[in-house]
BASEKE-426190 format. One record per residue (C-alpha): chain; x negated, y, z. Coordinates in nm, 2 decimals. Last residue first. Example, Ala and Ser with C-alpha at 12.3 -4.5 7.8 and 13.67 -1.06 7.14 Angstrom:
<rs>
(r 'A', (-1.37, -0.11, 0.71));
(r 'A', (-1.23, -0.45, 0.78));
</rs>
This chain:
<rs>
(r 'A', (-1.00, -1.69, 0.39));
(r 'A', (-1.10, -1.60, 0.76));
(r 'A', (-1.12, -1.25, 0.67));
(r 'A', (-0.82, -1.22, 0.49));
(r 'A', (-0.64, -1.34, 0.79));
(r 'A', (-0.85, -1.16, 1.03));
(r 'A', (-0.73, -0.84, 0.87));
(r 'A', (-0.37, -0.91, 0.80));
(r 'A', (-0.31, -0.97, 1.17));
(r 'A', (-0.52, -0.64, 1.28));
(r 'A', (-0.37, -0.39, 1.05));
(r 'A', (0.00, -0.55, 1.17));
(r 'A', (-0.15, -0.49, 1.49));
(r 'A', (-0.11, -0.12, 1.43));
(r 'A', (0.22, -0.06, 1.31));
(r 'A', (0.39, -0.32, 1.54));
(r 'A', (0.21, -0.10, 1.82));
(r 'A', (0.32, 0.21, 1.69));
(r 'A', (0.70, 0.11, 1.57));
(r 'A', (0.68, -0.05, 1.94));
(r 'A', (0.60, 0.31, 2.09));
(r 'A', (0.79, 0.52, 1.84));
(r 'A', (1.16, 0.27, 1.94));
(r 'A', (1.28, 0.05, 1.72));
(r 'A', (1.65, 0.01, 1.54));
(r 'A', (1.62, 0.24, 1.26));
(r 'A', (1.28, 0.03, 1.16));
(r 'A', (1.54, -0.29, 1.13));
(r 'A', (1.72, -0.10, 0.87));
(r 'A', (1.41, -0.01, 0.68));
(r 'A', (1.21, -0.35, 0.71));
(r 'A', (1.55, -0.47, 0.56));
(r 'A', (1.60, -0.23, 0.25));
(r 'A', (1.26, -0.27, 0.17));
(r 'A', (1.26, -0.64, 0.15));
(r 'A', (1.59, -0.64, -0.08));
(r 'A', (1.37, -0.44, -0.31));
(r 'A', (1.07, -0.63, -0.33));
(r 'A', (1.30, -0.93, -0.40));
(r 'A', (1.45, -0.76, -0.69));
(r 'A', (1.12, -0.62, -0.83));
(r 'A', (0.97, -0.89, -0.86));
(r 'A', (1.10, -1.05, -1.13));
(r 'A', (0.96, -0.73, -1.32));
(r 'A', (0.62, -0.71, -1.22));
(r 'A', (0.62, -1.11, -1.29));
(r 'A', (0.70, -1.00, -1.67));
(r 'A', (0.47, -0.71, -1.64));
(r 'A', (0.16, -0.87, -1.53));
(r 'A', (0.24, -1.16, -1.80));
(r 'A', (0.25, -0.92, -2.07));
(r 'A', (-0.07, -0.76, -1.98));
(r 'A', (-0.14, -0.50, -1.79));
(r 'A', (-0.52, -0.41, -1.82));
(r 'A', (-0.44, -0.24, -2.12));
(r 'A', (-0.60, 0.10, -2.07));
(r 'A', (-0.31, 0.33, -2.07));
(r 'A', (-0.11, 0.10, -1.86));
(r 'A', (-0.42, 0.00, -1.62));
(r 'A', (-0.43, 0.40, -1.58));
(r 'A', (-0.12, 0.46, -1.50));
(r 'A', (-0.10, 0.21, -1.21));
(r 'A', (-0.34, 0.40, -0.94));
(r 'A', (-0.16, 0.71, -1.03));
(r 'A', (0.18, 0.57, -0.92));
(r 'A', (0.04, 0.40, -0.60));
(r 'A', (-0.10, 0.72, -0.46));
(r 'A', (0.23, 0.91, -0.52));
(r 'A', (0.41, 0.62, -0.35));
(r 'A', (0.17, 0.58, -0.08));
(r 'A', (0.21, 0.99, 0.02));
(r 'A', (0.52, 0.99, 0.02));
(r 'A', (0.60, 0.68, 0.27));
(r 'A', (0.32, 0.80, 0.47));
(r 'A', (0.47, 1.13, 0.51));
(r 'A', (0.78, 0.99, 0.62));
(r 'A', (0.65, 0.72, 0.83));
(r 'A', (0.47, 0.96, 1.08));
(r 'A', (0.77, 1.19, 1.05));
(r 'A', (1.01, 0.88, 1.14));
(r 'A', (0.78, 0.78, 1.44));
(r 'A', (0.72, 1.12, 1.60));
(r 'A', (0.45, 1.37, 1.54));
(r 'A', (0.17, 1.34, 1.76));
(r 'A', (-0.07, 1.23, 1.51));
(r 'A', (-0.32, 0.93, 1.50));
(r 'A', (-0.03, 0.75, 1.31));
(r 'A', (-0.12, 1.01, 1.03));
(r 'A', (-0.51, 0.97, 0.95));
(r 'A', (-0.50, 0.61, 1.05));
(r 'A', (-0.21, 0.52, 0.82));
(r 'A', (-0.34, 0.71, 0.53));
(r 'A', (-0.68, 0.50, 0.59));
(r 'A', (-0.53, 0.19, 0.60));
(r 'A', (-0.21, 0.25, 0.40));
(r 'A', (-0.47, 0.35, 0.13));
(r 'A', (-0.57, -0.01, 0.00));
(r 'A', (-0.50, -0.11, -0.33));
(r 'A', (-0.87, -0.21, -0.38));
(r 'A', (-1.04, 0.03, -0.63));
(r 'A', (-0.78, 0.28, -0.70));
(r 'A', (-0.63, 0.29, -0.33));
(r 'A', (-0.98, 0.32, -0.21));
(r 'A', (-1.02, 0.62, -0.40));
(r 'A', (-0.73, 0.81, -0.36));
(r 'A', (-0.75, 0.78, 0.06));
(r 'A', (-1.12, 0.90, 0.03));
(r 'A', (-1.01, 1.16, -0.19));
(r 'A', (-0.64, 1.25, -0.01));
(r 'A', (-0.80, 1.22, 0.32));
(r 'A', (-1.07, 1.46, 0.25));
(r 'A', (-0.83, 1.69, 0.05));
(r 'A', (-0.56, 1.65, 0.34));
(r 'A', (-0.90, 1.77, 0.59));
(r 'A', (-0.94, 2.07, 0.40));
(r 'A', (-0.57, 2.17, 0.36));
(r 'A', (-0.51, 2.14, 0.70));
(r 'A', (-0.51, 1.92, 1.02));
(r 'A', (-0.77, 1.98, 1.29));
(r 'A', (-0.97, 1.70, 1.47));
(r 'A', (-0.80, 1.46, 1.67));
(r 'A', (-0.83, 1.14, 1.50));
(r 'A', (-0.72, 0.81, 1.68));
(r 'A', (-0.98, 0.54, 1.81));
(r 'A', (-0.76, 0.29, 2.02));
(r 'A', (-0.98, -0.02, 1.98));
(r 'A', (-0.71, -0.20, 1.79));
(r 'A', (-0.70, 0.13, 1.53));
(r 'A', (-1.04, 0.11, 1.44));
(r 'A', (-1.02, -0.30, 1.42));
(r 'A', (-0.77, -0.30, 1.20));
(r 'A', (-0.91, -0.03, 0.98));
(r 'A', (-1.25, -0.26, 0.96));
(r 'A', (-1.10, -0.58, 0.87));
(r 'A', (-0.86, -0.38, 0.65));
(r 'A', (-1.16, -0.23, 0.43));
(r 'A', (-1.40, -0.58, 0.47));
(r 'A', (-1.11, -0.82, 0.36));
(r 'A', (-1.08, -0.56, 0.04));
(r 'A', (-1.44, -0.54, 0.04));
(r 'A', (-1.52, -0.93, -0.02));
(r 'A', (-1.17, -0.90, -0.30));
(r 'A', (-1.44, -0.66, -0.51));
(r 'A', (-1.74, -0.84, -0.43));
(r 'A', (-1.62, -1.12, -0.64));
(r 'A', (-1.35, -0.97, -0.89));
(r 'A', (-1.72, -0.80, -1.06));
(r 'A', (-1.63, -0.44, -1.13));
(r 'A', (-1.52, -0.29, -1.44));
(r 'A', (-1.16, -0.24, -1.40));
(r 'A', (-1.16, -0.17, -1.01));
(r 'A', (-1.42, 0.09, -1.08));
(r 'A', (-1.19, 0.26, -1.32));
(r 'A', (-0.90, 0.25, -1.06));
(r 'A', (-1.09, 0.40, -0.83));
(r 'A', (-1.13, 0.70, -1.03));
(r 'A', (-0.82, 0.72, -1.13));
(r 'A', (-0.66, 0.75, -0.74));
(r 'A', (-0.87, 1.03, -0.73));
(r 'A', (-0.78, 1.30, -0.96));
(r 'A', (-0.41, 1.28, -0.85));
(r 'A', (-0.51, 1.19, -0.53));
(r 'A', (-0.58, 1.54, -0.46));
(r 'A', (-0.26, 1.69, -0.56));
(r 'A', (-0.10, 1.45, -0.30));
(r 'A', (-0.40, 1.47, 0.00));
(r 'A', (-0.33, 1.88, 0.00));
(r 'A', (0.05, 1.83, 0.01));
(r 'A', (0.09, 1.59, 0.32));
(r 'A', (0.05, 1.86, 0.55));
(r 'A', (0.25, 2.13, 0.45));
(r 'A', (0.52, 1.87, 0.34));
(r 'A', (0.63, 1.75, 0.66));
(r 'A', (0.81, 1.45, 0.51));
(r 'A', (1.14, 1.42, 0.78));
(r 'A', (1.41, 1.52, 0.53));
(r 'A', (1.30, 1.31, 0.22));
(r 'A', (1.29, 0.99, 0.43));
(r 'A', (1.65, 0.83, 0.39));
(r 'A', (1.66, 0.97, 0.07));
(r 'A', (1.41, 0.76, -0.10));
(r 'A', (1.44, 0.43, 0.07));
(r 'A', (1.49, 0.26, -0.23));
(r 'A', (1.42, 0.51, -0.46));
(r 'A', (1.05, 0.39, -0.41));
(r 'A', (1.16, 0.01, -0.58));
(r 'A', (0.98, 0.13, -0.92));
(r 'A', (0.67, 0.31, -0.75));
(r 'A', (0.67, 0.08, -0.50));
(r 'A', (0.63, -0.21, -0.68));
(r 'A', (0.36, -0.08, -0.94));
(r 'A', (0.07, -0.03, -0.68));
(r 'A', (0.09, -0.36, -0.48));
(r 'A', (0.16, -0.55, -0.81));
(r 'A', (-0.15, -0.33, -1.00));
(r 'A', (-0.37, -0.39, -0.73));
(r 'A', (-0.32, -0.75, -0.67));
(r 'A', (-0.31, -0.76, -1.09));
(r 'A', (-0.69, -0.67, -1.08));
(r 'A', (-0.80, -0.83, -0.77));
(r 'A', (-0.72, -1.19, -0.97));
(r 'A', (-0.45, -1.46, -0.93));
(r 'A', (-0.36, -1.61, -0.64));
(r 'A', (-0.60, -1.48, -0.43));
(r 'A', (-0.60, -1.16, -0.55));
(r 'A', (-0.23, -1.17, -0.51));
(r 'A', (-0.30, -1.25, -0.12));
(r 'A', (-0.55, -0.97, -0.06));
(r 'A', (-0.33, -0.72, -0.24));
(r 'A', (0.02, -0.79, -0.10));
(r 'A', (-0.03, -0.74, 0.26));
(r 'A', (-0.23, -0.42, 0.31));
(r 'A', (-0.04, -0.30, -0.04));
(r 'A', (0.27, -0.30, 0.17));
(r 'A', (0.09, -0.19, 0.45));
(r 'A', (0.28, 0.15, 0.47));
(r 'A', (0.62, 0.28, 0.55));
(r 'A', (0.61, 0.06, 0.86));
(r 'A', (0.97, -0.03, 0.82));
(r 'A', (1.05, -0.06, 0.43));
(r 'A', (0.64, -0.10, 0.35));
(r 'A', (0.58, -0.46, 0.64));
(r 'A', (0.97, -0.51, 0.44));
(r 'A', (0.82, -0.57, 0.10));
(r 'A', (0.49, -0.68, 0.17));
(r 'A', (0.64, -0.99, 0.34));
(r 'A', (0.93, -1.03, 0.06));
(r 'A', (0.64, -0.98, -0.23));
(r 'A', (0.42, -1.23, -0.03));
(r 'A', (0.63, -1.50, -0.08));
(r 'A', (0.80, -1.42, -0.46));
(r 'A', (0.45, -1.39, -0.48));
(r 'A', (0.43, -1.77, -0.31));
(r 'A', (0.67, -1.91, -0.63));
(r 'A', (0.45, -1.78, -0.88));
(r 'A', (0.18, -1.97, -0.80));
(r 'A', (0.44, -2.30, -0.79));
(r 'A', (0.51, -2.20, -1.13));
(r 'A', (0.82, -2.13, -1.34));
(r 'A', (0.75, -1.75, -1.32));
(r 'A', (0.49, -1.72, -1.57));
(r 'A', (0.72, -1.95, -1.83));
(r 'A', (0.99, -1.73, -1.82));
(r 'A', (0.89, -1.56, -2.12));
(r 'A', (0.87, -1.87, -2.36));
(r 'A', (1.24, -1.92, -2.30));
</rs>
């Protein structure tokens, strides 16, 4: 039982953890699953697999709350920042694999540090949205999710700042992060950078990644926009001064 051996350790035993935190802050925030699971996985283990566990979860467990949030994406807006992080979300992911773990899991306590405290001040964008400012976001948004497997925080800025309601909002964020998250995995699989014992706790996390989403998702049916907004938001700020203090 040579294969089970990554997942008979006490490591092991807080991603099963994190996964169920990350797991239902994505089923009813439709973003900060990566906001919660990178830091902590980088911490347990190293930024590389953080991004590639926040990144390959969702892809897999996405059907999850699939058809529930088909209707409500607004697809004339989220389009532009999808092709884009098609290019993108590669890009980060090659500086990710050739950066120094150090500075890399410094910036990803910087990045939501920074997000959180945007949104705690009350900043919101009101400038136009079209296709220019979806490329913008889907660059910027591609990149970061690459490098640190952290787009919720800018997606979520750029479409909670909206005045769409809450299952819109979540709709297009929960679109937009799977898309993002596949292309930020494919290249570690083309590369290498998976190894077998990335996959094998991949793969025993799926289950309680799933369970997660299906919670968060049920319990999201049940709140109102404003507390989906300020849950939302001070989720950014929680997870922020906890990976800063570590």
């Amino acid at each position: 039982m040579e294969i089970l051996t990554p997942l008979l350790t006490g490591q092991f035993a807080l991603a099963v953890v994190i996964t169920l935190l990350s797991g239902f802050t994505y089923g009813f925030a439709g973003f900060g699953g990566g906001l919660t699971m990178v830091p902590l996985m980088a911490l347990l283990y190293w930024p590389v697999e953080g991004v590639i566990l926040s990144s390959l979860l969702p892809v897999v467990t996405g059907a999850v709350g699939w058809p529930g949030v088909m209707p409500h994406v607004r697809w004339r807006e989220v389009a532009p920042a999808l092709i884009t992080v098609l290019v993108t979300a590669p890009v980060g992911a090659y500086f990710l694999i050739t950066g120094d773990p150090g500075p890399i899991r410094r910036a990803m306590g910087a990045i939501v540090l920074f997000f959180a405290l945007i949104m705690l001040l009350g900043w919101q964008y009101k400038g136009p949205r079209n296709s220019a400012t979806g490329i913008l976001s889907g660059a910027i948004g591609g990149v970061v999710h690459g490098y640190l497997g952290m787009a919720g925080a800018w997606f979520s800025l750029y479409y909670l700042s909206g005045r769409e309601e809450a299952r819109i909002q979540r709709a297009n964020l929960y679109i937009t992060m799977l898309t993002v998250s596949a292309m930020a995995v494919i290249p570690h699989i083309v590369v290498g950078t998976m190894g077998r014992e990335t996959w094998i706790r991949g793969i025993a996390l799926v289950l309680p990644y799933a369970v997660a989403i299906w919670v968060g998702a049920r319990v999201f049916r049940t709140t109102s926009d404003q507390s989906y907004r300020r849950v939302a938001i001070w989720l950014l700020v929680a997870i922020g001064l906890s990976v800063a203090i570590v």
